[in-house]
Structures are given as C-alpha cells and as structure tokens.
C-alpha positions, -999 to +999 in steps of 0.1 A: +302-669+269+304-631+271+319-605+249+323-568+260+332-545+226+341-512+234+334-515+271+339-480+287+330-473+324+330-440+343+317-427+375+311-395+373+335-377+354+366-400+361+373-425+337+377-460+352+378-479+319+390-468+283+373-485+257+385-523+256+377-554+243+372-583+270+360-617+266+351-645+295+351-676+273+346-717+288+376-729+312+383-693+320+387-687+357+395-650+359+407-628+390+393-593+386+424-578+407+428-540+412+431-511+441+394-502+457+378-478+438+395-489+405+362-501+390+363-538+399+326-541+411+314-513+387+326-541+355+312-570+374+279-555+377+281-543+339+290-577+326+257-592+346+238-569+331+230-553+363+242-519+349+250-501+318+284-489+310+292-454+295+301-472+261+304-505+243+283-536+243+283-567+263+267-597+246+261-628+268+257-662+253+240-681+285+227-676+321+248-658+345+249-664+381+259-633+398+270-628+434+271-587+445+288-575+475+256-570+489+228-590+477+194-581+484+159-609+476+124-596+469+106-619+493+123-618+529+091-639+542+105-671+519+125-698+541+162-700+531+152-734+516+127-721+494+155-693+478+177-715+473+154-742+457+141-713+433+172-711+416+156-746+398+118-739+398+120-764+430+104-742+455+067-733+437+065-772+423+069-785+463+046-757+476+020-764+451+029-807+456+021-803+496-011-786+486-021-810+469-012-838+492-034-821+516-068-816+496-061-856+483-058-865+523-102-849+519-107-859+484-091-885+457-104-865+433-092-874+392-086-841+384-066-837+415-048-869+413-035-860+375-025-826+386-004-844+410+014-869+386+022-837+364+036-817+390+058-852+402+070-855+368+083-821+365+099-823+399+116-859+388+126-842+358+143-810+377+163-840+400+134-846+420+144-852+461+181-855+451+183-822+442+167-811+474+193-828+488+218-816+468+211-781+477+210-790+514+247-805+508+261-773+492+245-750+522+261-771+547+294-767+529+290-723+533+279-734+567+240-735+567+228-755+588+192-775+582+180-747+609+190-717+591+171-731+556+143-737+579+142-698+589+129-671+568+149-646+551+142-619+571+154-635+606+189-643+588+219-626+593+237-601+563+263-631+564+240-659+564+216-639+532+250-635+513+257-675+518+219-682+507+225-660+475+256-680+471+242-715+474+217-706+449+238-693+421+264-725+428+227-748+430+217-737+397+252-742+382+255-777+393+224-783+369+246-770+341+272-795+349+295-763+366+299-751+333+273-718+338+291-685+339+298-672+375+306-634+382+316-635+419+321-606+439+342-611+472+326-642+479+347-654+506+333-623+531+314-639+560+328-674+554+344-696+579+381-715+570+362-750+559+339-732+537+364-711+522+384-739+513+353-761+499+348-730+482+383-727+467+381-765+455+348-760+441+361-729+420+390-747+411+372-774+394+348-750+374+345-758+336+320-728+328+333-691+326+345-676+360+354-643+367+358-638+406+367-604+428+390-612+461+411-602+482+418-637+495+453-646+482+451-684+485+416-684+468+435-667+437+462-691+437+440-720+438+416-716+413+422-686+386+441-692+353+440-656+339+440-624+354+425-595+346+444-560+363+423-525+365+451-500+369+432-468+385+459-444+375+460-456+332+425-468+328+434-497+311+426-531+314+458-553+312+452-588+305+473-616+319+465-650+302+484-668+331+482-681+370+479-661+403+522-667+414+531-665+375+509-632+370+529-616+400+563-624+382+551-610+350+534-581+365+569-569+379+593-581+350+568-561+334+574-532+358+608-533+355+607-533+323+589-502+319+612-480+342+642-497+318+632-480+289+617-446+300+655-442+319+670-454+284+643-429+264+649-403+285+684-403+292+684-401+247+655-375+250+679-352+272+708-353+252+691-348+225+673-315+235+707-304+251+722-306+214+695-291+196+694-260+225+735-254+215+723-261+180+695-231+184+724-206+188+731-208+149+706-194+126+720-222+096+711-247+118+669-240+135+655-265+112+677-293+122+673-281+154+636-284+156+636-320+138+662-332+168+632-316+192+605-334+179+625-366+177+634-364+215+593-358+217+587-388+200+606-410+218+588-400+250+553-404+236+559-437+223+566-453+252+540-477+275+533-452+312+546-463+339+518-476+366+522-446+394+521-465+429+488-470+442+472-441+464+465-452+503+437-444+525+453-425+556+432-445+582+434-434+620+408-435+638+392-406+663+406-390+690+382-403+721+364-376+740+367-377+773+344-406+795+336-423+821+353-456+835+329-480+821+309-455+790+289-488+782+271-517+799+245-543+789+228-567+811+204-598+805+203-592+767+185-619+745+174-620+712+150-642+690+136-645+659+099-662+661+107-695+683+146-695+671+164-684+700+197-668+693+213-656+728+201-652+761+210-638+791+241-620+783+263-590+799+288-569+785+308-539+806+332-521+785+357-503+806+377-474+792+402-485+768+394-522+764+393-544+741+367-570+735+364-598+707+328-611+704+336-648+690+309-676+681+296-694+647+279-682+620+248-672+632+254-673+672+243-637+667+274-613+670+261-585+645+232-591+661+247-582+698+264-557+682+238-541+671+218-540+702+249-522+718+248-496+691+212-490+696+205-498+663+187-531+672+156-535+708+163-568+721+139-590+736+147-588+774+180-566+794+189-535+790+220-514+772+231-484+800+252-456+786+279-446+811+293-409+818+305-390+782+298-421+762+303-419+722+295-446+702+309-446+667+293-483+651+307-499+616+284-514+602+296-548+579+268-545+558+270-504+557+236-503+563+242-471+583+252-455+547+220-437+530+220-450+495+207-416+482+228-391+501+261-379+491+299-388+505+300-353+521+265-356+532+274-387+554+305-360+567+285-336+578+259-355+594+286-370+615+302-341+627+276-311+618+300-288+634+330-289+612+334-269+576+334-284+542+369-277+543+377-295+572+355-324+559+370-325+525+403-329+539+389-359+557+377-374+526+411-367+506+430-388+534+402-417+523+409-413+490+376-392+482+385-362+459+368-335+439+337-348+425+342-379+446+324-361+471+292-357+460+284-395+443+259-406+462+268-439+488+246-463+465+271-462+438+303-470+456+319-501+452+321-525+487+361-505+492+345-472+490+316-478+513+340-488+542+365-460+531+335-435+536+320-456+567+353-453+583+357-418+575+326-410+593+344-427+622+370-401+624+356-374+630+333-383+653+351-383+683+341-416+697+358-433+727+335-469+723+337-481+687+320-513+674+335-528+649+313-554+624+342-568+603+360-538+596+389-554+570+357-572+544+364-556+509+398-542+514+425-544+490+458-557+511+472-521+515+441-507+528+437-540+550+470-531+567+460-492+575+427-505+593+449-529+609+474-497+625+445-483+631+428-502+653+460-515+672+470-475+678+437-463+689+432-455+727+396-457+732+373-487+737+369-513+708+342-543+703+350-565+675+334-588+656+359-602+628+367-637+609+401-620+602+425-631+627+452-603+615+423-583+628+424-597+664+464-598+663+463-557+660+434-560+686+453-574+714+419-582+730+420-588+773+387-599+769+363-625+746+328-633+747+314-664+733+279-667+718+258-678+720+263-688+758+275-649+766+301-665+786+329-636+791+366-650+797+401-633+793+416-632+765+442-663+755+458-668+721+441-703+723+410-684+712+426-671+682+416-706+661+385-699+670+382-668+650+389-684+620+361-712+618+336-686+632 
C-alpha cells in the first residue's frame, strides 16, 4: 500500500532518519512510537505526501487519509456536515439537489426534471441518505452532536475542527470497506473517554494499512500489531513486527542484550590492548602488536550501539512577579457564534495562588473562556479586569500564539526582550532546543516541539496567572510527567482546561467552573470523572 526506498529525513542539519526501507502493507496496524522531536510527525507527513524527505522515494498504491496534528480546511464558511460529506462528493451533489428542488417548486421543467434524476442517481450510487446518515453516526461517536454539523467551520472549536477532519478521513474509509490506508497523527487529543474507546475498537478492527502516532498507551495495546521505533540518538528505524505488551518485552531483552555484549567486547578489547601495550616494549614483536590492536578495534566497531537514554525537557515553570490579591477578574462574560449561544453570564475571580479547573463538554466553550481571559478573544457582553501586577502567561492548545515563520529564539526574545541570547539559549537547551535548533522556524516543529517551545516562552516570562489549554496534548510519557511537576510545584495562579485527569491530580484545584452554566463550586474529587468524558 506504500513503499518508502531509501527514505532519509533531516531537519536542518540533524539527521532524524538514515536511509531505510519501510513498507505499510494491508492488515498492518503500526504504532509510530519515539521521544518528541525524534521525527515521528516529520515521516507521517512524508509518507502522505504532505512533504518531501531529504532522500528516497515513497510510492503509494491507493488513497490516503491523513490526520495532522493540526489540521487546517480551505473553506471555514462550509457547515461541519458539508466537510465531512465531501470526503464522498456528498456535499456539492445535495447543494446542487436542493437547488433544484427549489426552481421545480416554480417550474417542472424537462430539462430540469432530468438534471434531477441524474444528480439522484449519483447520490443513490455514492449510498444515497444512508450515507448521510452514516456520517452523522460516526460524528456522534467523536462526539459531534447534530448542532455542531449544523455550524460552520469557523464558529467550531480547534477540538471540534480536529474531530470534523477525523470523521471525514474515517467517512471516506468506510466506503472502502475500512481497508483505505490511515496515517493518524495523535488522534485521540481533544477526545472524550467514550470516543476514545469507539475509536480504539474502530482501529482495532481496520483491515486497510494503519500507521497511527500516540501517546495513549491503551489505544496501542488495543489495536497495533507492529511497531515501528524512531530512536533520536541512532537514527534508525527499528522495526518490531509484533504487539504493543510483546514489543515492550523485546525492546528490553533487546536492551539487555546489547549492554551483554559491549561488557563481553569490551572487557576482551581491554585485555587485549593491555597485552599488545606490554607487547609494544619488544621491538621483535610491533607487528603482532598492532594486529592484536586492530583486532580489539574490531571487536568494538562491530557491535549494534547501545540506545543512550532519552534526553528530558527540564520543565518548571516561572517564578511569579509579585501581584495583587485577586491579579484577574471577569464578570458577565458570554459568547456566541451567529444564533448558537455558547455561555452566558459567567464570572471568574482568580485569587493569588489558586487553582481553577474549567470543566464542561466538548464544545461548552472552555478554550473559548479561556481565551477571553487571556485577551486573545472580545466577548459578547462582561468585561475581563486586570488586578494590581498582573502577568498573564496563556498556552495555547492549538499554539496558535506560535508565528509559523519566526524562529525558536525569536519566540524567546519576544517573551522576555530583556534577557541575552545567552540567557535564552540556556532556556531552550533545558527544552531540549540546541544549536541549530534555535533558529528552525515554529512551522516546522512537530506537535512535542511546539509545546516544548510554548512552554519555554512560559518560563521566562515571569507570570503569576497562567492559563493552561491542555498543556500534556502531544507529550511523550516522560515529558508528560515534567509538565505534570511543574504545574503541581508552581506557586502562582493556574486556570486549566484539560481532558487529562493526571493533569487535575498535580493541579489540586479548590475551585471548578462548569460550562456552560458558569456555575463556580469548590473543588471535590467527585468532579474528577467529569474530566474525563469532557
């Protein structure tokens, strides 16, 4: 289904892929597993044909549905419906269909009437209203409701436009019988629990080619049978033609057996070379000397590197500048998109050194309230009041607040113009951003790297209110678990908007806010199942 020969990827100067062979053939459900930055999203992209690798060739034998971290559509004036539909041809044979209906209401005309029949047989042959309905079935399942496909893209969330992008690509593959090719990337992110597990049974059951990016342990499990491993530090590719739990066993009998024999070589290596040194001291004997050398050499070159453990972001987040006793307070906030209303009437105070959860459904409108707070967003009525010293530091889940065409260290500086280069580099080297790293421009990072470098721009920006717009989306485990210390050690103010309860846990909010209603309450672990189906 596809064939990459010779596939080599860099960014920049740093090699994230020596040339290798890799094939994604039918009843292959692949995990694309590796630490951020290793190139994960950078092969995905290549083997859609949304980008061109350094080297090799990628031939694709059939359609491709591809899901990127952050999908963007043409036409944000198109209803929900009508996207997903397209993925068929669905959405221009209906529009032109309800034309018609209405200049036959005025006028049976032949022509008309024929044009009519031909468009209804082309609809009946494309599934006809059972498709339509079939589409409506597989949005409910990634939890979008018939009033979200009535909306237009622009009024919908980043959450709710990455489940639209989703439904279309899984739409379109149900034509094929689920036997298309699907290159998936993270597409659990801004999912509630029942859709993640329709999801995970839908995956499962896949007969096409699948090769799927997550972070989401049980999602592996359940539906991939090979695994594919980028190792950042060697370059490689190494191929595991088995399950999730079985490619975790071999992985470290692997391991193991690696350290085995470099001990073994090298512990023959050394007493080799300590020979041939006492064996140096006699003129009659250099040559055999030198041979007993080079055979120590060779047994060290011949043997498989060991993988060198994983780099890990440093994550802490900013010392707070000094405030006020409530730096932030909104009041009679409401939103709406043309006659969809999405809150009303709501009131936030956040005090020094609280800690607020924002909790609701897909698409009660907590980016949306969160963006309002950050100033990034007017709403419709109520106002947002800045308190004495505040300092707002705002991620952003969708990193929109990252300029696709400015540099790593341009995003430094701008956040804190008064420090050096130096000062800023050594930011960036604590999130994993080194020499050339620097100066790539945001629009090339993977979904890891954008919140690496979002989160950077945190730290040194001395804020004591931060909003947080799901802060753990895209990290590896590791990197999960820094954020997570992070935010349970800072001592300034946090919002947070998350479907990661581990996220809450480190939180240890006193107070919720529930949306759409705005209704504020304190904090009880009750709420914590909440989080999840949200």
């Amino acid at each position: 289904m596809i064939t990459a020969t010779g596939l080599e990827l860099r960014a920049g100067a740093r090699i994230l892929m020596s040339p290798t062979t890799l094939r994604v053939q039918p009843g292959d459900r692949i995990g694309l597993v590796g630490r951020n930055g290793a190139g994960k999203t950078t092969t995905l992209k290549v083997l859609a044909g949304e980008g061109q690798p350094y080297a090799g060739a990628v031939e694709r034998r059939s359609e491709v549905g591809y899901l990127p971290q952050d999908p963007r559509t043409g036409d944000l004036n198109v209803t929900a419906r009508d996207r997903v539909l397209s993925a068929r041809g669905l959405d221009t044979l209906l529009a032109e269909m309800q034309k018609l209906e209405v200049q036959l209401e005025e006028s049976a005309d032949e022509k008309l009437v024929r044009r009519y029949g031909t468009l209804e047989d082309q609809f009946a042959s494309l599934g006809g209203y059972a498709a339509e309905a079939e589409a409506a079935r597989i949005c409910a399942n990634l939890g979008l409701p018939d009033r979200v496909l009535a909306q237009t893209i622009g009024t919908l969330s980043g959450g709710q436009r990455r489940r639209i992008e989703l439904a279309r690509i899984l739409f379109r593959d149900a034509a094929e019988g689920g036997k298309g090719i699907l290159l998936l990337d993270e597409p659990t992110n801004h999912l509630d629990a029942d859709s993640i597990a329709w999801l995970r049974g839908y995956m499962a059951q896949h007969k096409g080619g699948l090769v799927v990016i997550s972070h989401d342990v049980s999602l592996l499990e359940a539906a991939v049978n090979k695994v594919w491993y980028l190792d950042a530090n060697r370059s490689v590719v190494d191929v595991y033609n088995v399950g999730w739990k079985t490619y975790l066993e071999q992985r470290e009998t692997d391991e193991r057996r690696r350290r085995r024999e470099r001990a073994n070589a090298e512990k023959k290596a050394g007493a080799l070379m300590a020979q041939a040194d006492k064996m140096r001291a006699k003129a009659t004997k250099t040559v055999a000397a030198q041979n007993m050398a080079r055979r120590a050499e060779r047994l060290l070159s011949g043997l498989e590197e060991s993988r060198v453990s994983d780099r890990v972001a440093k994550v802490r987040f900013p010392t707070p500048a000094p405030c006020g006793k409530v730096p932030l307070t909104a009041s009679e906030l409401s939103k709406s998109y043309g006659s969809l209303e999405i809150f009303t009437d709501v009131g936030v105070a956040v005090d020094r050194g609280s800690r607020v959860a924002i909790l609701g459904l897909n698409g009660a409108g907590k980016t949306t309230l969160l963006r309002i707070l950050g100033g990034l967003l007017q709403p419709d009525t109520g106002e947002v009041r800045p308190g004495h010293g505040l300092r707002l530091g705002y991620y952003a889940q969708e990193h929109e607040t990252l300029e696709v065409d400015r540099t790593v260290l341009e995003h430094m500086r701008s956040a804190a113009a008064e420090q050096t280069d130096t000062e800023l580099r050594k930011i960036l080297g604590a999130f994993l951003f080194s020499g050339d790293d620097v100066d790539k421009p945001a629009g090339v990072l993977s979904g890891g790297e954008k919140t690496r470098l979002a989160l950077a721009t945190l730290v040194c920006s001395g804020a004591n209110v931060l909003l947080l717009d799901e802060p753990t989306n895209n990290l590896d485990p590791v990197s999960r678990e820094q954020v997570l210390d992070a935010i349970a050690n800072y001592p300034g103010a946090i919002v947070l908007v998350t479907h990661d309860p581990g996220a809450v846990v480190a939180l240890k909010p006193d107070r919720a806010i529930l949306l759409p209603d705005g209704d504020e309450d304190a904090w009880s672990d009750e709420l914590l199942e909440l989080v999840e189906l949200a």
